[in-house]
BANUFI-914439 format. One record per residue: x, y, z of N, C-alpha, C in turn. Coordinates in steps of 0.1 Angstrom, whole numbers, padded with zeros to 4 digits, always signed. Example, Ala and Ser with C-alpha at 12.3 -4.5 7.8 and 13.67 -1.06 7.14 Angstrom:
BANUFI-914439
+0132-0057+0078+0123-0045+0078+0132-0033+0078/+0128-0022+0071+0137-0011+0071+0129+0000+0079/
END
This chain:
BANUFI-914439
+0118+1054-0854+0110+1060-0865+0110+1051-0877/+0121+1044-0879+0122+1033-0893+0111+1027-0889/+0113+1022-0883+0106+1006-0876+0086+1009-0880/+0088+1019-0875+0073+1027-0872+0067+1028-0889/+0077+1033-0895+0079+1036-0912+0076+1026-0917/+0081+1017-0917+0076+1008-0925+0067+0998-0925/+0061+0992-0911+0051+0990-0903+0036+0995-0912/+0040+1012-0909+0028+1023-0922+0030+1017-0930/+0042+1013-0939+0039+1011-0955+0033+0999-0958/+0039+0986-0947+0033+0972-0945+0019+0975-0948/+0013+0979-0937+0000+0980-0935-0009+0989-0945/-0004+0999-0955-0009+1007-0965-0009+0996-0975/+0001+0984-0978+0004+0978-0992-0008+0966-0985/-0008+0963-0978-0017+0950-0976-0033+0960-0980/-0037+0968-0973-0052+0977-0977-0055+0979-0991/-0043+0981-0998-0042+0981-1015-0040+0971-1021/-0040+0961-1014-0036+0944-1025-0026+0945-1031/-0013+0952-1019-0004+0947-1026+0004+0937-1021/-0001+0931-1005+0005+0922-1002-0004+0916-0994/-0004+0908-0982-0015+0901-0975-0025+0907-0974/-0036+0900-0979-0053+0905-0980-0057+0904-0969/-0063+0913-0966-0069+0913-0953-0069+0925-0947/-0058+0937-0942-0059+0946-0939-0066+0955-0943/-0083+0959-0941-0088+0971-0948-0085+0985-0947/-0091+0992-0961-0089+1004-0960-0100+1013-0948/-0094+1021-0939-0105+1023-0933-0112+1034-0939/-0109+1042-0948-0115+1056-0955-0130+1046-0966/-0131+1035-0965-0139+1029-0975-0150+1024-0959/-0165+1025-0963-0171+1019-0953-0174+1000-0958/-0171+0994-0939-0167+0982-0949-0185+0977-0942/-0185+0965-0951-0196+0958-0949-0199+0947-0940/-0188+0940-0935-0189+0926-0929-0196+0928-0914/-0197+0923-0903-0200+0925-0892-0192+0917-0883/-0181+0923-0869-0176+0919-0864-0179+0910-0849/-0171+0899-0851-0174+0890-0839-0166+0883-0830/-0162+0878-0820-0155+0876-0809-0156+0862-0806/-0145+0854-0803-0146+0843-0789-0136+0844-0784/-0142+0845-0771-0131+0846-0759-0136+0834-0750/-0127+0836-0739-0127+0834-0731-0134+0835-0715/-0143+0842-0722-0148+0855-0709-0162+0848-0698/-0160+0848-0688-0173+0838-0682-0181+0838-0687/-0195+0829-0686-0202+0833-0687-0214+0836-0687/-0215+0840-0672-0220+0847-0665-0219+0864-0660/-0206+0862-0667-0201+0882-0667-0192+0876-0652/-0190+0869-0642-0180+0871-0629-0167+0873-0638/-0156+0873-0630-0142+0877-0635-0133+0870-0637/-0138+0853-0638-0132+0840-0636-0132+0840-0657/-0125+0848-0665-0122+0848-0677-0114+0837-0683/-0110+0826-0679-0103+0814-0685-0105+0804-0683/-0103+0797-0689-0106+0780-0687-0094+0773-0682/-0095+0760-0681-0082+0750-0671-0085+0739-0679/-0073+0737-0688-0075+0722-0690-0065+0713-0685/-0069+0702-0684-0063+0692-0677-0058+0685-0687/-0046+0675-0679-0040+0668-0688-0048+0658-0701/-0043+0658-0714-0053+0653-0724-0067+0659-0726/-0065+0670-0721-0080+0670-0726-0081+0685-0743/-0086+0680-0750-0090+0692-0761-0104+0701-0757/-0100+0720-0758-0112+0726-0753-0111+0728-0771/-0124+0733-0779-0124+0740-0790-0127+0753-0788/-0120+0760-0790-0124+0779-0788-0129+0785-0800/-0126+0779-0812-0139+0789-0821-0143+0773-0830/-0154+0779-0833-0164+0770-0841-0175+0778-0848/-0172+0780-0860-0182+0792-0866-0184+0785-0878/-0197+0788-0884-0193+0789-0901-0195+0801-0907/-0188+0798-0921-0185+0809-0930-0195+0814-0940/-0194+0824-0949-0177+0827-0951-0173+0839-0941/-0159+0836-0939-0153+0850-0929-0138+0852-0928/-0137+0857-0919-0121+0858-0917-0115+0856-0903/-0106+0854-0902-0101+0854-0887-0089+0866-0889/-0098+0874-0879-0078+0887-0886-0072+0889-0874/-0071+0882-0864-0066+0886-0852-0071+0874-0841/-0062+0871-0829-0059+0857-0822-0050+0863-0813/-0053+0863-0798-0047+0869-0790-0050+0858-0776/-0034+0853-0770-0039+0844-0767-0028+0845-0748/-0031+0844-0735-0021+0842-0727-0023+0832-0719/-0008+0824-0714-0012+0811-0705-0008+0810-0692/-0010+0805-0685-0005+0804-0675-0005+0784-0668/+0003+0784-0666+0010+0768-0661+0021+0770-0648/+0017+0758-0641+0026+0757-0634+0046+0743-0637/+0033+0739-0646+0044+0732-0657+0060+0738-0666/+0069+0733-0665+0081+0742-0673+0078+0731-0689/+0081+0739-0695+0078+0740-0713+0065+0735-0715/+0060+0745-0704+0045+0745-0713+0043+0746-0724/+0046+0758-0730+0046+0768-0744+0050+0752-0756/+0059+0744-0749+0060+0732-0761+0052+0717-0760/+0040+0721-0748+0032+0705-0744+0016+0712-0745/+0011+0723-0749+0001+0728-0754+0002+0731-0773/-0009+0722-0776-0009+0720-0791-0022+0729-0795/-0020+0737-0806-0025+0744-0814-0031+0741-0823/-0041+0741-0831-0050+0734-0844-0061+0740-0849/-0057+0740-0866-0066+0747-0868-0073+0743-0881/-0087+0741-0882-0088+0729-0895-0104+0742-0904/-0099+0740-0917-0109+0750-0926-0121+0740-0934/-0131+0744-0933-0142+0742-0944-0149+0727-0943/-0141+0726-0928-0146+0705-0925-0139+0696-0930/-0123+0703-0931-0114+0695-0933-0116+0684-0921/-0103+0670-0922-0102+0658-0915-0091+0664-0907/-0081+0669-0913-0068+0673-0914-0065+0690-0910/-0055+0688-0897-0055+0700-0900-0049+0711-0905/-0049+0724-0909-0038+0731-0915-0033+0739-0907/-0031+0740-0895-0024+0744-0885-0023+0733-0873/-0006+0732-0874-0007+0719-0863+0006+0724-0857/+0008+0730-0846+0018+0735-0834+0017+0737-0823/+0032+0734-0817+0029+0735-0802+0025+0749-0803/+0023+0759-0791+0013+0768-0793+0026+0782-0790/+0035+0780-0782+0045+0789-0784+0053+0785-0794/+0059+0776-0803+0065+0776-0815+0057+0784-0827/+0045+0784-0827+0032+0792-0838+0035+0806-0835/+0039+0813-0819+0041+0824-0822+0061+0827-0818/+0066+0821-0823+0080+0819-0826+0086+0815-0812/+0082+0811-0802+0087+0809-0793+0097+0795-0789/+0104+0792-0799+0107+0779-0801+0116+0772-0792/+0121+0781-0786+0131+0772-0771+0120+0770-0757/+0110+0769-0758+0100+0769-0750+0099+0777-0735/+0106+0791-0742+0105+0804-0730+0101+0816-0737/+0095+0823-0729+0090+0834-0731+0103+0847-0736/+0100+0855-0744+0106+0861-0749+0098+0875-0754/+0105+0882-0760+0098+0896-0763+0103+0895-0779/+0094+0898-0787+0099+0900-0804+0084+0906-0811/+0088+0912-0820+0070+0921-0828+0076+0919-0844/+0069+0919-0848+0065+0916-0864+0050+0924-0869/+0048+0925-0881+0033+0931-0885+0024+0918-0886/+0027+0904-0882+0022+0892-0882+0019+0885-0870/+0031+0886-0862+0029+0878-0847+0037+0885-0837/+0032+0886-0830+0045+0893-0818+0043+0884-0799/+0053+0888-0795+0050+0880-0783+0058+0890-0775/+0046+0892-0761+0051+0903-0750+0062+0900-0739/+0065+0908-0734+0073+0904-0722+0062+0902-0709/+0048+0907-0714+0040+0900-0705+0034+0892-0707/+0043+0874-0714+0034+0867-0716+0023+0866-0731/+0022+0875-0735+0009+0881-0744+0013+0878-0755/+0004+0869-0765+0009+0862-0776-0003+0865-0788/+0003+0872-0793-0007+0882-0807-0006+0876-0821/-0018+0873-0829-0013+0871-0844-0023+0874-0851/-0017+0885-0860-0026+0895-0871-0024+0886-0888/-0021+0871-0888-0024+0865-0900-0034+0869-0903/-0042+0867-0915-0052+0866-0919-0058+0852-0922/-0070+0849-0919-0074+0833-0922-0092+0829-0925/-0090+0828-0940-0102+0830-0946-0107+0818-0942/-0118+0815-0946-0129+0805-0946-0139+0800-0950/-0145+0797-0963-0153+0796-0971-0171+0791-0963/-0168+0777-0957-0179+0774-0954-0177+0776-0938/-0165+0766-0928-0166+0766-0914-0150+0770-0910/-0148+0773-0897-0138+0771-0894-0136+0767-0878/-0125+0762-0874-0126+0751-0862-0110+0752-0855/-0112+0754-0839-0095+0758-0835-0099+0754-0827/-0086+0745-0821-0085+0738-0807-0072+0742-0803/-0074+0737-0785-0060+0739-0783-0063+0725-0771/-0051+0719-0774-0047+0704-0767-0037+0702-0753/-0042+0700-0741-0031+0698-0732-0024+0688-0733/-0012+0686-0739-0003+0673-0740+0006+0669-0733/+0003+0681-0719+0014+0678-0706+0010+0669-0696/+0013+0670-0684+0012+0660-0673+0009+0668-0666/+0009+0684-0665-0003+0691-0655-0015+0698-0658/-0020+0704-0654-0030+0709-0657-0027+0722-0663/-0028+0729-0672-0030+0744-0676-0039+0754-0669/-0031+0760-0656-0040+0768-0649-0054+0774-0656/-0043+0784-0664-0049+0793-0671-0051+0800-0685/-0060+0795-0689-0059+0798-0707-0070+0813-0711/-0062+0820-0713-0077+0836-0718-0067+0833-0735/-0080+0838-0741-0080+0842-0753-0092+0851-0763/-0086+0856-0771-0100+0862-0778-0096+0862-0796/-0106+0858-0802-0100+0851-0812-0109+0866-0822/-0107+0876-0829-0117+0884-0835-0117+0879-0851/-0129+0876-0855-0134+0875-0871-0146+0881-0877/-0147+0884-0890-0154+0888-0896-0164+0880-0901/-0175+0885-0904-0183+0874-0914-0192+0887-0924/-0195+0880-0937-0198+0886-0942-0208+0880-0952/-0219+0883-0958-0229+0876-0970-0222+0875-0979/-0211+0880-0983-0204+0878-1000-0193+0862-0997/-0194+0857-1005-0185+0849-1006-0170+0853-1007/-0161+0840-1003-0151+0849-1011-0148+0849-1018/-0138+0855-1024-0135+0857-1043-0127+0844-1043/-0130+0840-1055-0125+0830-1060-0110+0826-1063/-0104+0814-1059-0092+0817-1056-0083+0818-1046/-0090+0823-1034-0086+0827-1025-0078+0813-1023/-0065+0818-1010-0060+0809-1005-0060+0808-0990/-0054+0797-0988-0058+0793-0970-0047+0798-0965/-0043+0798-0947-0036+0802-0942-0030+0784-0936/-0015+0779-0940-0013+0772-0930-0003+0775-0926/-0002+0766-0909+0014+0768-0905+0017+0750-0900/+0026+0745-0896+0035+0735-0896+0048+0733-0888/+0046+0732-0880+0060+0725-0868+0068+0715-0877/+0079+0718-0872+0089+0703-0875+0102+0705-0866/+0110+0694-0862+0118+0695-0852+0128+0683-0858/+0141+0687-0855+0155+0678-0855+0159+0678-0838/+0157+0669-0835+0168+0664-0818+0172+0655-0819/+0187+0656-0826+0192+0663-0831+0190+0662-0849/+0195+0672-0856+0201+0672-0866+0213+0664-0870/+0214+0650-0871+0227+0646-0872+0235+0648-0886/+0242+0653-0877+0261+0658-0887+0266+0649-0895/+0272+0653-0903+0278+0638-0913+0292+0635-0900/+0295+0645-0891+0315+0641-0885+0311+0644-0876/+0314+0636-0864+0318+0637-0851+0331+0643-0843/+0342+0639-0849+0354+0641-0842+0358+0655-0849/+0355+0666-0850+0358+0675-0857+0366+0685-0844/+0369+0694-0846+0376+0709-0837+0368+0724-0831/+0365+0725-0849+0355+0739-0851+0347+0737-0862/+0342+0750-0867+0337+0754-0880+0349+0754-0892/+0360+0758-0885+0368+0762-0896+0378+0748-0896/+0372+0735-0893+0383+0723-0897+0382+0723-0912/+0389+0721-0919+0389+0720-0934+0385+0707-0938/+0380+0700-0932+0367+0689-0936+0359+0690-0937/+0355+0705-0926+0338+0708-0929+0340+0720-0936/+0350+0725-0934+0347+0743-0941+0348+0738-0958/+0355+0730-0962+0355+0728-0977+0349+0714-0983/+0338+0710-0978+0328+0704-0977+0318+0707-0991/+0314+0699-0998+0303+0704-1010+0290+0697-1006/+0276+0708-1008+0268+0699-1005+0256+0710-1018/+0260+0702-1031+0252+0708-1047+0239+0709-1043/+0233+0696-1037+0217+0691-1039+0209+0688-1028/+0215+0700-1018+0211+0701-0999+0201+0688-0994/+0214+0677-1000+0211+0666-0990+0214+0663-0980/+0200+0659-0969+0202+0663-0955+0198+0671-0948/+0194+0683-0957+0192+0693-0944+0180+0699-0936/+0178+0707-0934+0170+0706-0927+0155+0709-0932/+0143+0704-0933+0132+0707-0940+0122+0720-0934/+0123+0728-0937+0108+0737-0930+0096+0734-0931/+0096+0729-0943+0081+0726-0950+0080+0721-0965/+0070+0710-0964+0068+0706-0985+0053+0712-0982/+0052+0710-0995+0038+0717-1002+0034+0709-1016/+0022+0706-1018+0023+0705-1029+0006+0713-1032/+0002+0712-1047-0010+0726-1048-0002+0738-1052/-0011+0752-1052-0004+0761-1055-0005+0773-1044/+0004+0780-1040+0005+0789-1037+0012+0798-1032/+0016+0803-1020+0027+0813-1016+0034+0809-1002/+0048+0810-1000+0057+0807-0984+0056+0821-0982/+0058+0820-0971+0054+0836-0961+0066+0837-0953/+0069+0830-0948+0082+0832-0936+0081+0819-0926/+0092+0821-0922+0093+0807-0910+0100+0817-0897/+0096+0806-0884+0102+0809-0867+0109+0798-0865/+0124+0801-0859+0133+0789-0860+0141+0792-0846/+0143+0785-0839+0149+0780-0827+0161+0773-0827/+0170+0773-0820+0182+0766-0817+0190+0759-0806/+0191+0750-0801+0200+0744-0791+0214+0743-0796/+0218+0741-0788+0235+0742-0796+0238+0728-0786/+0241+0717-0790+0250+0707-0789+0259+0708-0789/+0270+0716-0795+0281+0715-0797+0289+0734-0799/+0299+0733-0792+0305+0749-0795+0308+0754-0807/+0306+0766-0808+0314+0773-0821+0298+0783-0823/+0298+0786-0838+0287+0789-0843+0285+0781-0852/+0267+0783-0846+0252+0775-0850+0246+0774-0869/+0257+0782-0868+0251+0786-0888+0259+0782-0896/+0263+0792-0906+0268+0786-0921+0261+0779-0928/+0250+0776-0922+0240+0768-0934+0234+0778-0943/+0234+0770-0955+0229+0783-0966+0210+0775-0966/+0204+0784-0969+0189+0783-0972+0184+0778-0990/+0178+0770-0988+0173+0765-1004+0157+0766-1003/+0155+0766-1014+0139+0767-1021+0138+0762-1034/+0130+0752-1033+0129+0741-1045+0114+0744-1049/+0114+0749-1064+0102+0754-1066+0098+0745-1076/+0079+0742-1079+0076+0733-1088+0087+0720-1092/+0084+0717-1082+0101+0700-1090+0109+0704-1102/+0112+0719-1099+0124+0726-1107+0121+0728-1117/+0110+0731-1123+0104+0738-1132+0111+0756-1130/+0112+0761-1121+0117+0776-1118+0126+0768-1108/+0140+0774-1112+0154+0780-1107+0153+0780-1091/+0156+0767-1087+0160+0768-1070+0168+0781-1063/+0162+0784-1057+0176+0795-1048+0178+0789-1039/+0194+0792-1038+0200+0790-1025+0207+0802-1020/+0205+0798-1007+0211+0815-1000+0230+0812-0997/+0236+0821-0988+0251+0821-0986+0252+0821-0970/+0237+0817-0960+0244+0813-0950+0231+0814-0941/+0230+0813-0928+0218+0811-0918+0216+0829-0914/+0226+0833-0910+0223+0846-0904+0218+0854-0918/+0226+0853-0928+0218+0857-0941+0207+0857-0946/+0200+0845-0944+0189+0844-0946+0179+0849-0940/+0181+0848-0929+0175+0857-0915+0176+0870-0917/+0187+0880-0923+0191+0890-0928+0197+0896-0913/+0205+0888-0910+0214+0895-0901+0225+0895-0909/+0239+0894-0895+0253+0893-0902+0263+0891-0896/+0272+0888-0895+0283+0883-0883+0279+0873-0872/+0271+0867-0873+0265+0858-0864+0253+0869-0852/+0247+0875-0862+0239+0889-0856+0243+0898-0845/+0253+0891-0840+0261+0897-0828+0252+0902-0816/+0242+0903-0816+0232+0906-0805+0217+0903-0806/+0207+0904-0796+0190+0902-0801+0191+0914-0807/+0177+0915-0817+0172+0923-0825+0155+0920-0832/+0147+0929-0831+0140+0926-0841+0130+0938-0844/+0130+0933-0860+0126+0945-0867+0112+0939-0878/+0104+0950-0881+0089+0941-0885+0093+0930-0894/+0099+0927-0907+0103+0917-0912+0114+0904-0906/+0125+0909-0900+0133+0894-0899+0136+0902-0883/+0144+0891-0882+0146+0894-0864+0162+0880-0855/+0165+0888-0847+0171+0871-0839+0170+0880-0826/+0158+0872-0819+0156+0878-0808+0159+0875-0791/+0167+0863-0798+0177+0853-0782+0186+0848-0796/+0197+0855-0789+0212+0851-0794+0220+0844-0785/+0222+0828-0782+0233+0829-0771+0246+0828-0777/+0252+0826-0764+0268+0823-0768+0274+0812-0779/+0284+0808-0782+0280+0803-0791+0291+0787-0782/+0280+0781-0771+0282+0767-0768+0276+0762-0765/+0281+0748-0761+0267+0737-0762+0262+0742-0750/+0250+0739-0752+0235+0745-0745+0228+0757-0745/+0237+0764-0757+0234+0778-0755+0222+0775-0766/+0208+0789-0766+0197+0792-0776+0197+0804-0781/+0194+0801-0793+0195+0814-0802+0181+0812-0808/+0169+0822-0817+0156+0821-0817+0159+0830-0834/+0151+0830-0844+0151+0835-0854+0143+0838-0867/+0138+0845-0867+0121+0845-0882+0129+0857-0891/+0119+0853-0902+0120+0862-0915+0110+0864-0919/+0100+0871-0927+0087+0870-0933+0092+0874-0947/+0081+0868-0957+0086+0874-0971+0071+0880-0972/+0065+0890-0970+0055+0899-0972+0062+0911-0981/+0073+0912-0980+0073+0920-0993+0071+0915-1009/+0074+0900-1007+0073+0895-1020+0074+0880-1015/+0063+0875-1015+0062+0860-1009+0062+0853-1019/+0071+0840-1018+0077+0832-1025+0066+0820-1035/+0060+0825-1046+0048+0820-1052+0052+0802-1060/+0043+0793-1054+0045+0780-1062+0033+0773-1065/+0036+0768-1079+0021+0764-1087+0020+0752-1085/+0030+0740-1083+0025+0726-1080+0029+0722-1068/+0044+0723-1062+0051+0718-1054+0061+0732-1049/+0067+0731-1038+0074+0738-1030+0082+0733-1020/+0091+0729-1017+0101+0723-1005+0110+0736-1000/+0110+0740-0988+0120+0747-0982+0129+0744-0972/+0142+0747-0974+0150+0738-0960+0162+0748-0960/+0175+0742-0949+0185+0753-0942+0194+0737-0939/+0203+0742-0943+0217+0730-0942+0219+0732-0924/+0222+0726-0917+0228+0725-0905+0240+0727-0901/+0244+0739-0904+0263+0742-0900+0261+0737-0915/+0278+0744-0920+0276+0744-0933+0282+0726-0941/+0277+0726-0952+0275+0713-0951+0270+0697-0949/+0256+0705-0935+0252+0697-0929+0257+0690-0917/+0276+0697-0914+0280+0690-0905+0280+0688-0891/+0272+0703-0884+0266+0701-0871+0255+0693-0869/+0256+0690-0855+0245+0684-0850+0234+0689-0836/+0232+0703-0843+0225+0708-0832+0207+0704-0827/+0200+0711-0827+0184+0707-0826+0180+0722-0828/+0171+0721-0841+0162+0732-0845+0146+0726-0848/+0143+0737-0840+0126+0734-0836+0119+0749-0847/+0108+0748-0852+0108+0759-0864+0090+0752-0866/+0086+0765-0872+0071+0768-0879+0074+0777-0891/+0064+0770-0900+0065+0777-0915+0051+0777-0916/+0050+0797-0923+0039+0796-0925+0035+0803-0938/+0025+0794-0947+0026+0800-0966+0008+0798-0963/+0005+0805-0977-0009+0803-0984-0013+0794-0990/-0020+0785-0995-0024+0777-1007-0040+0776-1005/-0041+0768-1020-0054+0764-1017-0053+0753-1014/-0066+0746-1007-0068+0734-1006-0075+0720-1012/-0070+0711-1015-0063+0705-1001-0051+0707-1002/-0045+0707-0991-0033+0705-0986-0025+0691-0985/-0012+0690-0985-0006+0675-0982-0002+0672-0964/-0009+0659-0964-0009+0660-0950+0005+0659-0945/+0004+0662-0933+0018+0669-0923+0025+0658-0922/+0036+0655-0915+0039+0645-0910+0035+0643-0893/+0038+0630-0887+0029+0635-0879+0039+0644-0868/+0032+0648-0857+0033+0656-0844+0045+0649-0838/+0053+0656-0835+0063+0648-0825+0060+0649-0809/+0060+0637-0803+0052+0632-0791+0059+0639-0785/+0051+0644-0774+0049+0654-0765+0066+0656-0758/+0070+0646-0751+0084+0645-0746+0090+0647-0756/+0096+0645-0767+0108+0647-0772+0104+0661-0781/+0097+0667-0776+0093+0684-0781+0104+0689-0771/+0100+0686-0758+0114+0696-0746+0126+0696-0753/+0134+0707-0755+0146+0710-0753+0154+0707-0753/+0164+0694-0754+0172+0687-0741+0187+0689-0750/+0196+0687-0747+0214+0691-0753+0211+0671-0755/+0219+0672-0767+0219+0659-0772+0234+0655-0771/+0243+0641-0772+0250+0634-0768+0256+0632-0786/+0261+0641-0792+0263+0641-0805+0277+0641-0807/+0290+0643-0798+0299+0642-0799+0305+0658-0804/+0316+0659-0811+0320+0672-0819+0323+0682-0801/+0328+0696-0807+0332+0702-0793+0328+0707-0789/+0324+0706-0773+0318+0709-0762+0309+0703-0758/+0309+0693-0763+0292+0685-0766+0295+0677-0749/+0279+0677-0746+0284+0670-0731+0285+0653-0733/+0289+0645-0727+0290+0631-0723+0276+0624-0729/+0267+0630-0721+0253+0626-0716+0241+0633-0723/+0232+0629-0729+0222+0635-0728+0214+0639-0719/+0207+0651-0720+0197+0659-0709+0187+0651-0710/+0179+0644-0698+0167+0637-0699+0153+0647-0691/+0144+0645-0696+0134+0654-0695+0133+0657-0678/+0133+0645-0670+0134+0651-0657+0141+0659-0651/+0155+0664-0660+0167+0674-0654+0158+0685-0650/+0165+0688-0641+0161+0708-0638+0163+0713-0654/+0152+0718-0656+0151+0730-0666+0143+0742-0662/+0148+0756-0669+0144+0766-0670+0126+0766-0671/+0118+0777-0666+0106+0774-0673+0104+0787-0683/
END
């Protein structure tokens, strides 16, 4: 009944402009007229998906504006393991070069250890059948343009999707901002110490780190506008627990007062190392493993009650073990508003070193050898 609760209030505050635009009132008659791309033959037979083959780009919507995209509903099917991390996502506004959505296509809806999982949000959720949902909102002034890229070595059986948007004769109001999101990946994160014990060696536990050099980046920005939340993933290289990194946000090149948080599960708004999966419409840790090398843990936050607003510049990042002194691999998508342009991404990390793999980083438990892509892996 919480969960359901506040879900209502989400969705009441966004209809009133009090938080993400887009949600309408439905007591008001609205004006736009609704429209679809899917996937669906077309001819009407029952053959509803496409197949792409290795390297090839299909585009699934191509529209112009002005409009909205309020919903993206997407399932795959491969005979490939970590599909979810060798199918690339993209999504470029108004005839941009560049795009403002650039992810593998299960990291976009938090799936960051490249397995299927069950977690819900008022933003994205992902089924235990596969079924990958996202209720952003994503304006468009003149066009807008989404691909999805096979960057594996098999073919993608099966791709259904149905992408629903609005269009409408009014412009949009002025101001508006864009929707982007943004992959980034550490394999590994290297630690300042190797030869360490635990978390609690007194090298690392009384460690100073003032000016979170090193750590891990979610996202820069420059322009103005709002961070929304980030999906973050974990390999563990090494035993113990994966956190004690505190969270920073460097706003306007410190013009407004950086925050820093007091630890990874904190920020997440768990606690004790979350001690189990969980997830609830705002934050979540929805694969908790053990806490040894090779274990994954999975983890989002949204700030939709109060999204983190910046007028020139923005950098967000998460120390690695506290410190910076682990050396695990966190794979993560951040996603804020701005206007555009945007600053371009860095680029894509090539397709292979996207998988998974336990890295050869030393510290405890850590194995000998690195995992090389051809090991037996999970799919």
């Amino acid at each position: 009944m919480k969960l359901l609760a506040l879900s209502v209030v989400l969705v009441s505050c966004f209809a009133h402009g009090q938080g993400m635009e887009g949600f309408p009132d439905p007591t008001v008659q609205q004006t736009y007229t609704m429209h679809r791309s899917s996937s669906r033959e077309a001819t009407g037979a029952n053959a509803d998906f496409r197949t792409l083959t290795p390297g090839q780009t299909l585009t699934i919507l191509d529209v112009d504006g002005p409009g909205r995209i309020s919903h993206i509903w997407f399932t795959l099917n491969s005979p490939e393991s970590y599909h979810l991390k060798r199918i690339v996502l993209r999504m470029y506004w108004d005839g941009e070069d560049t795009p403002s959505v650039e992810t593998p296509i299960g990291d976009f809806f938090g799936l960051g250890t490249g397995q299927y999982y069950f977690w819900s949000s008022p933003v994205l959720s992902a089924g235990s059948d596969r079924s990958l949902n996202s209720y952003f909102q994503m304006p468009y002034a003149k066009h807008a343009r989404i691909t999805v890229t096979n960057e594996g070595k098999q073919s993608l059986s099966n791709l259904y999707w149905n992408i629903d948007y609005r269009q409408d004769t009014k412009p949009l109001p002025v101001g508006t901002l864009y929707f982007h999101a943004q992959y980034r990946q550490a394999q590994p994160n290297h630690g300042w110490v190797s030869d360490w014990y635990d978390n609690g060696d007194p090298r690392v536990n009384y460690r100073r780190n003032p000016d979170g050099k090193d750590n891990y980046t979610w996202f820069e920005a420059k322009g103005h506008g709002q961070f929304i939340g980030v999906t973050m993933s974990v390999l563990q290289n090494q035993d113990g627990w994966w956190g004690e990194g505190n969270d920073r946000f460097e706003v306007d090149d410190g013009a407004v007062p950086t925050m820093v948080g007091t630890g990874s599960e904190d920020y997440f708004l768990g606690a004790w190392d979350f001690g189990g999966s969980q997830s609830f419409p705002l934050h979540g840790s929805p694969v908790v493993g053990q806490e040894l090398a090779g274990s994954r843990s999975s983890v989002y936050r949204f700030h939709l009650d109060s999204p983190i607003p910046f007028t020139k510049s923005m950098k967000a990042s998460i120390e690695h073990g506290h410190g910076n002194a682990r050396s695990d691999n966190f794979y993560s998508v951040a996603y804020w508003y701005q206007a555009e342009p945007h600053m371009p991404f860095p680029p894509l990390t090539e397709m292979s070193e996207r998988i998974p793999a336990l890295q050869a980083v030393g510290g405890p438990g850590n194995a000998k050898q690195p995992q090389k892509e051809g090991d037996p892996q999970p799919r």
